[in-house]
N, C-alpha and C positions, 0 to 999 in steps of 0.2 A: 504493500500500500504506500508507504515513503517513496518505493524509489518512482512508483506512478505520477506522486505529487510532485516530485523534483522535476522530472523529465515534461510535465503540463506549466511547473513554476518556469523551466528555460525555455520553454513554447512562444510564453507570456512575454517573457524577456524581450527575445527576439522578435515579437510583433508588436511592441513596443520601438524596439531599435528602426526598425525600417519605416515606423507609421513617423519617425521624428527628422529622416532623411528631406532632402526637395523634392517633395513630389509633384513635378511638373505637369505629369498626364493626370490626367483627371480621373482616367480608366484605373489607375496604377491605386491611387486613393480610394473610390469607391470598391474597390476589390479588398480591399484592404477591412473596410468597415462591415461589406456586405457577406462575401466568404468567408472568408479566416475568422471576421470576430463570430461570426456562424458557429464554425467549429469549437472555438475555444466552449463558445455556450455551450455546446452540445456537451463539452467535456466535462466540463463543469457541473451540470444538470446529473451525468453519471455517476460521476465521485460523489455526487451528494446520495444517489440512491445507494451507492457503494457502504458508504460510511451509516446508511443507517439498516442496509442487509447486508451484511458483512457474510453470513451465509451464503449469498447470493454470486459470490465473487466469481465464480465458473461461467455466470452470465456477462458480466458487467465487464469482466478486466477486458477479454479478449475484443471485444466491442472499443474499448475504451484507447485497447494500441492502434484499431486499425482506425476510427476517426483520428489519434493524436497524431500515424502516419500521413495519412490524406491532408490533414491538415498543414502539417511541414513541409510536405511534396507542394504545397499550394504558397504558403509563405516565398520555400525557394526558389516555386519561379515564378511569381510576381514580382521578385528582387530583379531577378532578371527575364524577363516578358521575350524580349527578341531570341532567345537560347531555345530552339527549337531542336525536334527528333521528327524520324519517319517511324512510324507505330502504326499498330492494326487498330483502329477505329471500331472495329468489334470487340474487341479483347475490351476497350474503351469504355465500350458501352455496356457489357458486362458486367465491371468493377461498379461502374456508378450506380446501375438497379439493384446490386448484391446490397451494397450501402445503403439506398433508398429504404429496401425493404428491410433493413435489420434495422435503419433510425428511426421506422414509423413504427415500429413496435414499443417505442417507448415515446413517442408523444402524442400529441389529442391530435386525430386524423381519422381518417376511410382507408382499409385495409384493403384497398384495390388491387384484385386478380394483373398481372403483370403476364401479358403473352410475349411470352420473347420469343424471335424469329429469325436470330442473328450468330446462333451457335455455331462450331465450325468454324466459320466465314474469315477471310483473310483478304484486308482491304485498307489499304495504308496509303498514310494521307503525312503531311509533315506539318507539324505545331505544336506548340507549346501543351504536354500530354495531359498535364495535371490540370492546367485552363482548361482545357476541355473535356474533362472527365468531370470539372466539376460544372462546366454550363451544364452537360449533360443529367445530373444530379439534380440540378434548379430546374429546370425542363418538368422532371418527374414532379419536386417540390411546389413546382406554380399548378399543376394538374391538380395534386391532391387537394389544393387550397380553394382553387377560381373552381373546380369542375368535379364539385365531392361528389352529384348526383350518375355520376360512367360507371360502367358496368365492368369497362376492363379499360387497360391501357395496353396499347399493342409499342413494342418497341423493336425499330428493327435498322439493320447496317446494306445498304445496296449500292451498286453502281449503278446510275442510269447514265447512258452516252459518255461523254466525257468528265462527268461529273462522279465523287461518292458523297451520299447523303446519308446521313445520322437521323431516322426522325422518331419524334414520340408522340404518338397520338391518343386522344382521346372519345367517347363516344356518349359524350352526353348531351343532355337536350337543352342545353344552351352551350354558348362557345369560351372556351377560358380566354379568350380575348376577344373587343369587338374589332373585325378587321373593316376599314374601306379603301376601296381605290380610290390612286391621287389622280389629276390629270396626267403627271408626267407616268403614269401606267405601276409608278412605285406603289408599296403599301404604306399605308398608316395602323396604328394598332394599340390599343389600350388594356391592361387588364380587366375585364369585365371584373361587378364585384360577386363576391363570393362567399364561402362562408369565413371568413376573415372580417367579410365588410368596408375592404379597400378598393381603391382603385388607381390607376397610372401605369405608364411604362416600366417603372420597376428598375432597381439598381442592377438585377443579373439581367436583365434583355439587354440593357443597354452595355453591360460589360462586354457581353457576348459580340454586340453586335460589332463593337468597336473591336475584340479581338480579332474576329472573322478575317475583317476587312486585311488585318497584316498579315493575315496566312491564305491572302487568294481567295477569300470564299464569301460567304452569307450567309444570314441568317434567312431564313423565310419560316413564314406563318401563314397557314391555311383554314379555311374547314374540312373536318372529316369528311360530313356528307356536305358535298357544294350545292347541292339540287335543293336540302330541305335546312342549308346554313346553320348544321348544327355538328356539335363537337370540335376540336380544334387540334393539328396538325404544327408541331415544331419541328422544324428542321436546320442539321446545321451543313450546308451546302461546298465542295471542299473538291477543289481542282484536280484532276487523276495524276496519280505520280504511277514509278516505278519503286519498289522496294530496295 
């Protein structure tokens, strides 16, 4: 139990140290405030159920190293954003629904059916892995919030033509965002509200989107069904490399 706390107390440290750097982008700061101090909470929140079921520890710790992992992996490269890799985008997406579904076991949420579709698959893309392991994460996280009445979420890794696309979808009878077309043919897009009872673009869309953009790609947002404008489609859109 110490040495958990020490290694959550130099977590702390260190996202302290870099939130006190210039942080010139703006992306660099909001990421800072909206992911990482995310995790820390999470961590936080667990130690506390830790400390009062100590019996419980065969649940809690192993939980507890792989959010403090995901979370360092996400501190060290928000330090550094441009330090990219070429990764399987499936493997990606993987990690991030393993996580989704073992953190929504301990907070207030809809314990949504998760059809993954993306097993196998080997489809590699270059960027920053941990950025986008955890858009991917938030993706899941804005479903469960804006779109608690879906019945599943389908998540799945593909290439279409020259492109791979990451996307998560949802199928409920309203949209976890309201989208409309611009004139210039772009989108625009809001979180509908939900049962949170918020609403706005939101600090992880806009992280994402601004990510996107330095690794070649997009963000895009859809409806499931286009015909009857319901349930809501995220995708993170991602130029075709070679391995």
């Amino acid at each position: 139990m110490d040495d958990v706390l020490v290694q959550i107390d130099r977590l702390k440290k260190q996202y302290d140290e870099v939130s006190k750097k210039s942080l010139d982008q703006e992306v660099l700061a909001k990421q800072l405030r909206h992911d990482i101090r995310g995790g820390l909470t999470r961590l936080d929140m667990l130690v506390g159920f830790l400390e009062k079921e100590p019996e419980n520890g065969s649940s809690y710790i192993p939980l507890i190293e792989e959010i403090y992992s995901s979370t360092k992996d996400l501190l060290d490269a928000v330090s550094s954003p441009e330090k990219t890799s070429t990764f399987n985008l499936a493997q990606a997406m993987q990690q991030a629904v393993a996580e989704f579904s073992k953190n929504i076991s301990f907070e207030e949420g809809n314990r949504i059916p998760i059809d993954h579709q993306y097993y196998k698959k080997e489809h590699f893309v270059v960027a920053n892995e941990p950025i986008i392991r955890t858009a991917l994460y938030n993706f899941l996280t804005n479903i469960s919030r804006y779109a608690s009445d879906t019945e599943r979420i389908v998540a799945d890794v593909n290439q279409k033509e020259n492109r791979i696309v990451a996307s998560i979808a949802d199928y409920g009878s309203h949209p976890a965002l309201n989208i409309k077309e611009t004139p210039d043919a772009s989108k625009e897009f809001i979180f509908a509200k939900g049962t949170s009872g918020g609403s706005g673009l939101g600090d992880a869309m806009y992280i994402t989107q601004e990510r996107m953009k330095q690794y070649g790609g997009i963000v895009d947002v859809d409806f499931a069904d286009k015909e009857k404008k319901r349930g809501s489609v995220f995708s993170l859109v991602f130029p075709l490399t070679t391995k």
